[in-house]
C-alpha positions as CSV (number, residue, x, y, z in Angstrom):
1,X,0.0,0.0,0.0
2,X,1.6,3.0,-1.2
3,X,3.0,5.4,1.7
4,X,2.9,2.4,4.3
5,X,5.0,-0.6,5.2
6,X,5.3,-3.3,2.8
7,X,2.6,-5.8,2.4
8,X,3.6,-9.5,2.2
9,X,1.5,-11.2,-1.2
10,X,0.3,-14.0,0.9
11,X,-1.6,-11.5,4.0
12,X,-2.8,-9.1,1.1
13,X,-6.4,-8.3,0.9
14,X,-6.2,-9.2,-2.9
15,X,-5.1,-12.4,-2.8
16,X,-7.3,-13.5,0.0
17,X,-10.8,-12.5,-1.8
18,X,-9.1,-13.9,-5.0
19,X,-8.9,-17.4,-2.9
20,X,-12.0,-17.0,-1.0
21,X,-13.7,-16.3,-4.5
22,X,-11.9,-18.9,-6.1
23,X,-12.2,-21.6,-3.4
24,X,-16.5,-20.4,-3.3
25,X,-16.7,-20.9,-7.1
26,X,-15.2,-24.4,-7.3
27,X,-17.3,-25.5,-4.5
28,X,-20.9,-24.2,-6.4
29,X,-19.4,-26.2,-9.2
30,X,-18.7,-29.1,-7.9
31,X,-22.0,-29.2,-5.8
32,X,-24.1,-28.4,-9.3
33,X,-22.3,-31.1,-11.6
34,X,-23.0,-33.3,-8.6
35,X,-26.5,-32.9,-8.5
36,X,-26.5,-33.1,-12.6
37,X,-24.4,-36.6,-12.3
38,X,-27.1,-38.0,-10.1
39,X,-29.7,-37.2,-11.9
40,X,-28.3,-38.2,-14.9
41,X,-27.2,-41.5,-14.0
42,X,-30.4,-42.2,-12.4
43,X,-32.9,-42.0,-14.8
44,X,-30.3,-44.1,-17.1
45,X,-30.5,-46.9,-14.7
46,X,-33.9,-46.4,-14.1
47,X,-34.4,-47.1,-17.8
48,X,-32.6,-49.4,-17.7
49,X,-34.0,-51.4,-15.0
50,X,-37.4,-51.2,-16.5
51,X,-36.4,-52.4,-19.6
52,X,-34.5,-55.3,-18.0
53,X,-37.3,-56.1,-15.9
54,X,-40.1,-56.0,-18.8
55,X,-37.9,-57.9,-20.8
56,X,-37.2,-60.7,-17.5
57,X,-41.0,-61.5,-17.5
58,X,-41.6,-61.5,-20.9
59,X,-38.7,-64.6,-21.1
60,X,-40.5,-65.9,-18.1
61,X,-43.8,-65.9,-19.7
62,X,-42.3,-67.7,-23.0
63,X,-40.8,-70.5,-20.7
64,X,-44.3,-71.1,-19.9
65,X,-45.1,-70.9,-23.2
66,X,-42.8,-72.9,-24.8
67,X,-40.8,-75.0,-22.8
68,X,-37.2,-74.7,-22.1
69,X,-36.4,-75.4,-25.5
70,X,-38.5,-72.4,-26.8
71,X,-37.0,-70.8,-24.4
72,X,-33.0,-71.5,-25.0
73,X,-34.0,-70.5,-28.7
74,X,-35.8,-67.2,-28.2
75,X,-32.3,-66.2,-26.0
76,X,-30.4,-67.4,-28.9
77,X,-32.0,-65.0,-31.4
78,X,-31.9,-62.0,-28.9
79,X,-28.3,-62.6,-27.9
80,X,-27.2,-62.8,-31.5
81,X,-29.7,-59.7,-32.8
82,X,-27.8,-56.6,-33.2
83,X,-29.6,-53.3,-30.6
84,X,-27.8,-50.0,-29.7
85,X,-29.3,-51.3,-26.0
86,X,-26.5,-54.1,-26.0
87,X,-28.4,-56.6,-24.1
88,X,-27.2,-59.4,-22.0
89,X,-28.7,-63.1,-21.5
90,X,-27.5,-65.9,-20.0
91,X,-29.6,-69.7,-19.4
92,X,-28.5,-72.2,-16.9
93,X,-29.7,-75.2,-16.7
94,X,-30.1,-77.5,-13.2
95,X,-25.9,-78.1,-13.0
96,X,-25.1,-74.7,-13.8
97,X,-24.0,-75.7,-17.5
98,X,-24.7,-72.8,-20.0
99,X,-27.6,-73.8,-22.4
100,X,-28.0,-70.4,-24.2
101,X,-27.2,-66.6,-24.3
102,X,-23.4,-64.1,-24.7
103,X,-22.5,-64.8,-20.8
104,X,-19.1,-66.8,-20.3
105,X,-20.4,-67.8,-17.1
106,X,-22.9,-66.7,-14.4
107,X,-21.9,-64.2,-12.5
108,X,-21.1,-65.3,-8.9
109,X,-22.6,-61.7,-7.3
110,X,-26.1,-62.1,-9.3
111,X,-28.4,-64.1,-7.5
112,X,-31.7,-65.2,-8.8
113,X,-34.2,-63.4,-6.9
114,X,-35.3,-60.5,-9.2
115,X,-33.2,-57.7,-7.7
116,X,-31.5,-55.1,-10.1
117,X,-27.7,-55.5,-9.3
118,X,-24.7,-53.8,-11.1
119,X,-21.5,-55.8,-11.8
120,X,-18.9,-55.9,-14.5
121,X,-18.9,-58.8,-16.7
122,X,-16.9,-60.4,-19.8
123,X,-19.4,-61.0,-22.5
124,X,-18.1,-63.8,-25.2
125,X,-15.8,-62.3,-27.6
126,X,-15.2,-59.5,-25.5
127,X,-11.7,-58.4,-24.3
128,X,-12.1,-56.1,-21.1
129,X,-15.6,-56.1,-18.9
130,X,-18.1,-54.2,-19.4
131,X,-20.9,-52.4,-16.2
132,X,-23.6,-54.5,-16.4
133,X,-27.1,-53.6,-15.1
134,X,-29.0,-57.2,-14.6
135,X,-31.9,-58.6,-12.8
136,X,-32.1,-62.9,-12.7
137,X,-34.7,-65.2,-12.1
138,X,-35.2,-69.3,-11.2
139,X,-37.5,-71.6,-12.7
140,X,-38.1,-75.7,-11.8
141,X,-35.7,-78.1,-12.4
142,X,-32.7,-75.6,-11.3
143,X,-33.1,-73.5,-14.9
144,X,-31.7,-70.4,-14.2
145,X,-32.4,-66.4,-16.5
146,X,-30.4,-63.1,-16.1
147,X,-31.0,-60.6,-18.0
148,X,-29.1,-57.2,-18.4
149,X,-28.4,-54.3,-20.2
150,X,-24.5,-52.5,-20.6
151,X,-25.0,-49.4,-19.0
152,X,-22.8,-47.4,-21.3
153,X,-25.4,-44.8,-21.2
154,X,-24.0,-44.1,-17.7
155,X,-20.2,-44.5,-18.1
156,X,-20.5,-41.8,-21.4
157,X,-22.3,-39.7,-19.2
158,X,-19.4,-40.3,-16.3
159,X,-17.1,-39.6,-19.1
160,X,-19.1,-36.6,-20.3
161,X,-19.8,-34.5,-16.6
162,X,-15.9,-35.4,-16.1
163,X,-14.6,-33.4,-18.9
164,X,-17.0,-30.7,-18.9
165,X,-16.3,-30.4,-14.5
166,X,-12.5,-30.1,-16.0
167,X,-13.3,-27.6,-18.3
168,X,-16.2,-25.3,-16.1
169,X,-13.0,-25.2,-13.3
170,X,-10.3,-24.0,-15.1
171,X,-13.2,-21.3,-16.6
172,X,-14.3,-20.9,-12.8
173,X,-10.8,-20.3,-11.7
174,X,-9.6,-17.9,-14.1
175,X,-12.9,-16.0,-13.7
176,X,-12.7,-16.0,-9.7
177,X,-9.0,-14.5,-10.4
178,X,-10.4,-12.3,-12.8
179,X,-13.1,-10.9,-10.6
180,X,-11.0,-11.2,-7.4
181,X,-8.3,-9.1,-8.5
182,X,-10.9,-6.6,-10.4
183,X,-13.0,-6.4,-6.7
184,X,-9.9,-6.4,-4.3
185,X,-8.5,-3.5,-6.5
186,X,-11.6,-1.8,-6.3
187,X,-12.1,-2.0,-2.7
188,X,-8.1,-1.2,-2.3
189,X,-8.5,1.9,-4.3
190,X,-11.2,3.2,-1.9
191,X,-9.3,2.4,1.2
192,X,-6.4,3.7,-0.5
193,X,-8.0,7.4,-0.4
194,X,-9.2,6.9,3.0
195,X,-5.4,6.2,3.8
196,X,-4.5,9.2,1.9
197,X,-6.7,11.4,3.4
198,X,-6.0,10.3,6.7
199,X,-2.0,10.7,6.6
200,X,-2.9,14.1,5.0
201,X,-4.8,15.4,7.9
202,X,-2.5,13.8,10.3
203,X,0.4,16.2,9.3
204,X,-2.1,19.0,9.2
205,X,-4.8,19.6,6.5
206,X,-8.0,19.6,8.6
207,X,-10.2,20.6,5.8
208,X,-9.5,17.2,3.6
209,X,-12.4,15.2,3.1
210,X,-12.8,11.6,1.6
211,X,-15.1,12.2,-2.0
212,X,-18.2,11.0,-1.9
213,X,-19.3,9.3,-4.9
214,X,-23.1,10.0,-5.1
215,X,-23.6,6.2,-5.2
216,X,-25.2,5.6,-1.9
217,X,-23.2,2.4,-1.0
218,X,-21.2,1.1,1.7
219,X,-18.3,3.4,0.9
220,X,-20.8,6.5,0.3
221,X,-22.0,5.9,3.5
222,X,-18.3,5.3,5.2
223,X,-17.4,8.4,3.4
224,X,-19.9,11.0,4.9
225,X,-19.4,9.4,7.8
226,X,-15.8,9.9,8.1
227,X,-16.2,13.2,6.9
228,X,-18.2,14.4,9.3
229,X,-16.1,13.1,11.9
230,X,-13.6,15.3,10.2
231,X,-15.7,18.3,10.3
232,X,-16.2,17.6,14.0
233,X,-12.7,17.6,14.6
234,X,-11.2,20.0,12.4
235,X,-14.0,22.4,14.3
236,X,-13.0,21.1,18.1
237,X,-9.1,22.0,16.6
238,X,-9.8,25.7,15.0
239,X,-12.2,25.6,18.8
240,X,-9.2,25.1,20.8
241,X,-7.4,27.1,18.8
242,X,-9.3,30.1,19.5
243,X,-9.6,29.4,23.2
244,X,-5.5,29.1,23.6
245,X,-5.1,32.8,21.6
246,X,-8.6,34.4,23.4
247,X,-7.6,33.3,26.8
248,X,-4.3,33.9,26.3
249,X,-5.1,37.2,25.4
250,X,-8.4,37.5,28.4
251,X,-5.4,36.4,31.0
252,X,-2.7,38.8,30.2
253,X,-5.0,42.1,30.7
254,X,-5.9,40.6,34.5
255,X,-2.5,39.4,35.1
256,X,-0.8,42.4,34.2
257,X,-3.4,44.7,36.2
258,X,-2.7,42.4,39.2
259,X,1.0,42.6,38.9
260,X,0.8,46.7,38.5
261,X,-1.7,46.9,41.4
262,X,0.5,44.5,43.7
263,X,3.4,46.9,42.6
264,X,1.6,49.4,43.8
265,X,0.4,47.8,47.4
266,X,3.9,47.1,48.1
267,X,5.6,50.5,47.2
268,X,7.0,52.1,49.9
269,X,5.5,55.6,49.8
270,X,1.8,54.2,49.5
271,X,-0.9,54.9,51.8
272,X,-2.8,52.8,54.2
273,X,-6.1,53.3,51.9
274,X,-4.2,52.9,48.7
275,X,-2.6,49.2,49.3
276,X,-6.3,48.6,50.7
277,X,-8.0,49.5,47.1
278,X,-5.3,47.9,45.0
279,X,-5.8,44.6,47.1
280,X,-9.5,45.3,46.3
281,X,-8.7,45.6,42.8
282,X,-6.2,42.7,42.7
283,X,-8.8,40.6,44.6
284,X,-11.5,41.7,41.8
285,X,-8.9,40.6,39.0
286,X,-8.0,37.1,40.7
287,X,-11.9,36.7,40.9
288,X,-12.5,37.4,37.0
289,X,-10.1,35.6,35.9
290,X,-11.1,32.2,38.1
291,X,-14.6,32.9,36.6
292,X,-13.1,32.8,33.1
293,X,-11.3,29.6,33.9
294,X,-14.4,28.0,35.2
295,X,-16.6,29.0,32.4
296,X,-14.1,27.4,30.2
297,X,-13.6,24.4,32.4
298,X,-17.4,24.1,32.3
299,X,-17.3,24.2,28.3
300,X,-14.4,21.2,28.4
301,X,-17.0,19.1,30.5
302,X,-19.8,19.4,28.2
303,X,-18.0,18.7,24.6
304,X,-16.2,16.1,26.6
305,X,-19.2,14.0,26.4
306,X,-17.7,12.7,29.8
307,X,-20.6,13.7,31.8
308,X,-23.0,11.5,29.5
309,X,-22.3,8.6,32.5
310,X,-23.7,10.9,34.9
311,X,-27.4,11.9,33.2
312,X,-30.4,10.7,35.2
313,X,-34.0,11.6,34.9
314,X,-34.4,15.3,35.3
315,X,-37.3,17.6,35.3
316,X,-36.6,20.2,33.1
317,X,-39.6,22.6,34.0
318,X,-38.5,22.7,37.8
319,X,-34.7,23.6,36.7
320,X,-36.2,26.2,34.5
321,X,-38.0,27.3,38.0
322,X,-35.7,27.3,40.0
323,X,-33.8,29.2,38.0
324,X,-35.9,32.0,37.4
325,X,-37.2,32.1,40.7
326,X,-32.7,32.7,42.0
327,X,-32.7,35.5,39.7
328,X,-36.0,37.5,40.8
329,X,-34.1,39.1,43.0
330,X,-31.9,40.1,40.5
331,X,-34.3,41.6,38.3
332,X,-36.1,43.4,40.7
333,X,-32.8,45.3,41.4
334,X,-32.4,46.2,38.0
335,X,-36.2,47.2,37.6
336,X,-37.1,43.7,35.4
337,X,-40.0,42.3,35.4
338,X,-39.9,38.4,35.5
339,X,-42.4,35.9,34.2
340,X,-41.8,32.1,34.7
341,X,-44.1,30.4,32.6
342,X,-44.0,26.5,33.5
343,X,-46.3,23.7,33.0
344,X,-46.6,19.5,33.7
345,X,-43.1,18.1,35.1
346,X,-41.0,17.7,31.9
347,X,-38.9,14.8,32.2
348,X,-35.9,13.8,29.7
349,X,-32.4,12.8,30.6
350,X,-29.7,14.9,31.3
351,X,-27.2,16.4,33.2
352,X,-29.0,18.4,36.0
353,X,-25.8,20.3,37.1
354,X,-25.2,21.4,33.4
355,X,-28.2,21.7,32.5
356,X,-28.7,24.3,35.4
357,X,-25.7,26.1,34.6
358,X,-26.9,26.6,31.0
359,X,-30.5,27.8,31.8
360,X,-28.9,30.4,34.6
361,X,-26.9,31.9,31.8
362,X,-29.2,32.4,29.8
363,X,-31.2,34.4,32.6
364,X,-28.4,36.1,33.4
365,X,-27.6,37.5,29.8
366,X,-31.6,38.6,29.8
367,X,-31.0,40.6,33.2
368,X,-28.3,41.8,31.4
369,X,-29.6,43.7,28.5
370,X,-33.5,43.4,28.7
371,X,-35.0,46.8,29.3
372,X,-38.5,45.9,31.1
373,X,-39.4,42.7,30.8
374,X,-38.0,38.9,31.0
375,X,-39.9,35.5,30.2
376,X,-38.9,32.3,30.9
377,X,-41.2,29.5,29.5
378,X,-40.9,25.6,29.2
379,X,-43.1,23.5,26.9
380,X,-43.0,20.4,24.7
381,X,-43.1,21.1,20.8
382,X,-42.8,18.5,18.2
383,X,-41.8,15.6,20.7
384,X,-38.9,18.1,22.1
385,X,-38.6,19.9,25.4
386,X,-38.2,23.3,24.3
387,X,-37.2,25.9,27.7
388,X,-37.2,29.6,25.9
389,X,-35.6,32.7,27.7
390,X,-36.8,35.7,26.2
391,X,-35.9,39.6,26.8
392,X,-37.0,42.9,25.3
393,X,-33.3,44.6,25.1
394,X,-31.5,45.2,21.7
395,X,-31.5,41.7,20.3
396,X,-29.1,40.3,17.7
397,X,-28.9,41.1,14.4
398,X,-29.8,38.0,12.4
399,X,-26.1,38.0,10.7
400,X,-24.3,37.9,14.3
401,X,-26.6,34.9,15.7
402,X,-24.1,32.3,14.3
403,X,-21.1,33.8,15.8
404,X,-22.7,35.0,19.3
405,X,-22.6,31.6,20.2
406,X,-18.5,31.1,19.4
407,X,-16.4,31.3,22.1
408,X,-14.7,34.6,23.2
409,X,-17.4,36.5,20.7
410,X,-18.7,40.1,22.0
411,X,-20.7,41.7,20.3
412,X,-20.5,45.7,19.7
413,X,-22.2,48.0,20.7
414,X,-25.4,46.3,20.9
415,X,-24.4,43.4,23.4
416,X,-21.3,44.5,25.2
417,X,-20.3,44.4,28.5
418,X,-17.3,42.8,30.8
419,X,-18.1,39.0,30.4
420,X,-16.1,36.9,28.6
421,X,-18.2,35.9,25.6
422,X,-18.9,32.6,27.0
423,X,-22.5,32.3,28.2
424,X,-24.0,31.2,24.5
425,X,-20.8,28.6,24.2
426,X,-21.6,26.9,27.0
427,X,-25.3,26.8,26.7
428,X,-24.4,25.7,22.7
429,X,-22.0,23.0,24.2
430,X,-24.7,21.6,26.8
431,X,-27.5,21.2,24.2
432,X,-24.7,18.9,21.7
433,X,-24.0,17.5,25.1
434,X,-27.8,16.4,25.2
435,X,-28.4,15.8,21.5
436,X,-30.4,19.3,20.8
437,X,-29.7,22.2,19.6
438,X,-29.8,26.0,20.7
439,X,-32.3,28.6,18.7
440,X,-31.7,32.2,18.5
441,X,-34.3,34.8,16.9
442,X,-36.0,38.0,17.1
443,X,-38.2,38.5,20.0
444,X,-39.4,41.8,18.4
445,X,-37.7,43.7,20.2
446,X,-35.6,42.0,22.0
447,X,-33.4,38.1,21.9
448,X,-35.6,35.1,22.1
449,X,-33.5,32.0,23.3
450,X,-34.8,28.4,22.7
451,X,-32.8,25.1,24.2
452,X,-34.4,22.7,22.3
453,X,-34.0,18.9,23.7
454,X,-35.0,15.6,23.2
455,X,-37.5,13.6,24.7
456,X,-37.3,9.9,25.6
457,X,-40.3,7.8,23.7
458,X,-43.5,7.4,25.8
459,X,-44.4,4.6,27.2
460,X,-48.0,3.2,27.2
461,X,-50.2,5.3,28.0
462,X,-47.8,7.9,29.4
463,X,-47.7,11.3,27.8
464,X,-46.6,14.8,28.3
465,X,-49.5,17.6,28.6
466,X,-48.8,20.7,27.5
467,X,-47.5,23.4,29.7
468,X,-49.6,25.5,31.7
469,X,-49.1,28.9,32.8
470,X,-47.0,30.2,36.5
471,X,-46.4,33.5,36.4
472,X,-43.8,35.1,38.7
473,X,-43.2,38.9,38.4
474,X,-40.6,41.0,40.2
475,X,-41.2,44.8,39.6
């Protein structure tokens, strides 16, 4: 395989399917001329035993007929008569003496009981035996009949099915090497450009993909899937690109303020009240910067997919609740007014803890920039739990709604303010965490927010209602 180690012939894929095909075809070969042998040779014996025995009883009849002598002369005729059948008689009388008929002698293996038996024989004149297919009868006063028929029929068709097995194998084999080398290569070249692609984006080139043929088989489907396993992690690389530059860069303001303001608590002709206020500013820069760490450390542990072991039944209309109900307070200080509009328990697996965090951030942006009013409702829409945070502040322009939910993404002037641009991230990485998806659009005026998740199937007669209305309200 080209750019890899050396393949030995005898462990390549190639020669393996080229046996395995050839080995397949010789055995569907074999088992057809097989069944065509038997068949064959069957209803030639068959034949030939009805003949044999017609022909047995029709002597037998004649002896009683004509007497033995009738009988010794009718053989006579038949055994001298020339017939493509090439028939055999033989007529013994009480001493085993041959009276009549092209036998030598009788054979020692046919016994005179009417049974079809196959043996080889000498006939008289005859230099090498022949298969004989008889049947022999005895009469009183010891007179003995046989009566058979050469089955050449069946050696020519012995002869026949041998050469043509001969010939239909070395066809089968050079066809099984013909299409095991034309199907190994085609399955090579495929896996080949998989190879390819792979060593390519191993040195580097996130954005190669595997083509896609359009023709929806196996390797179609191994193709997109690859590929978007690629896209996944040619996204999580440019992702943790961005966070190593943006918190590179979100670290060095705080660090360097802390370092000035400790500079400054330790000079020596500072004042009581000024070390005081640059440890308060110091204290205030250590704090952002640990919440900057643990909003990304919260990110890591939803793309992880770690937490997945830890999801239990959660009701999703309570978090929502709960949530809204912590930051009333909040609101009320800012002169918000806001509405929790809940309904039946909504139940779906998850990761409370997460899923917590993710709601409160989204409640925490509204109190942020909403001017009057906040709502917070949970429902079930199209089989999904849908929990919707909605504010009446500037909004997003439809253009920026991709990007607001990238990490380390402000938005100017509209949205701006000291956080790190990491609330929509997190909420985004939650819902893949889940399986949904996260919804922004106009509220008119204002952001609507929709976590959208997904509901486990119900079972029997178990269903969801739809949500009812509890209104809080903090003026």
């Amino acid at each position: 395989m080209a750019g890899g180690a050396p393949v030995r012939w005898w462990r390549s894929v190639t020669v393996r399917l080229t046996l395995v095909s050839a080995v397949l075809s010789t055995l569907a070969v074999g088992v057809v001329f097989a069944f065509l042998y038997w068949r064959a040779v069957g209803v030639v014996e068959s034949q030939a035993a009805d003949t044999v025995d017609s022909e047995l009883h029709s002597l037998a009849e004649h002896l009683g007929d004509s007497g033995l002598i009738g009988l010794v002369q009718s053989v006579q005729e038949r055994s001298h008569a020339s017939s493509e059948a090439e028939p055999v008689y033989l007529v013994t009388d009480g001493l085993g003496n041959r009276l009549a008929g092209n036998l030598l002698d009788w054979p020692p293996t046919v016994l005179p009981d009417s049974q079809w038996r196959k043996v080889e024989l000498y006939r008289r004149g005859d230099q090498r035996p022949v298969l004989i297919g008889a049947r022999a009868a005895a009469f009183p006063g010891g007179v003995r009949l046989l009566v058979g028929r050469a089955l050449a029929g069946r050696v020519q068709i012995q002869d026949a099915i041998g050469e043509a097995v001969l010939w239909s194998l070395a066809a089968v084999w050079l066809m099984a090497m013909g299409g095991g080398l034309l199907l190994s290569r085609t399955i090579l070249r495929r896996v080949d450009e998989v190879a390819a692609i792979n060593r390519e984006v191993m040195v580097g080139d996130l954005g190669r993909r595997v083509p896609v043929r359009g023709s929806g088989d196996e390797f179609d489907r191994l193709a997109a899937s690859m590929n978007s396993m690629l896209a996944r992690i040619e996204e999580l690389m440019v992702g943790m690109r961005t966070v190593t530059d943006s918190v590179g860069h979100d670290l060095r303001s705080p660090l360097t303020r802390l370092r000035s303001r400790l500079e400054r608590a330790r000079a020596a002709g500072a004042s009581e009240a000024e070390r005081e206020k640059a440890l308060d500013d110091a204290l205030s820069d250590v704090d952002a910067t640990l919440d900057l760490l643990g909003r990304l450390l919260e990110i890591a542990r939803a793309e992880s997919g770690l937490q997945r072991g830890q999801m239990a039944d959660v009701d999703l209309a309570a978090i929502a609740g709960d949530i809204a109900e912590l930051y009333e307070p909040t609101a009320e200080d800012r002169g918000l007014v806001l509405e929790a509009t809940a309904g039946e328990p909504i139940v779906a697996s998850g990761h409370a803890e997460l899923l917590a965090q993710a709601v409160s951030n989204l409640v925490d942006n509204a109190t942020k920039y909403g001017r009057g009013r906040i709502r917070v409702e949970t429902a079930v829409v199209d089989g999904r739990a849908r929990i919707r945070v909605e504010d009446d502040g500037p909004g997003i322009p439809a253009e920026d709604r991709q990007r607001a939910i990238e990490r380390f993404v402000r938005l100017d002037p509209s949205r701006s303010g000291k956080g790190a641009g990491l609330g929509l991230s997190l909420v985004a990485a939650v819902a893949r965490l889940h399986g949904g998806t996260l919804e922004l659009s106009d509220a008119g005026p204002g952001l609507r927010v929709d976590l959208l998740l997904p509901l486990p199937a119900p079972a029997g007669d178990e269903a969801i209602g739809p949500a009812g209305k509890l209104s809080r309200s903090a003026a």
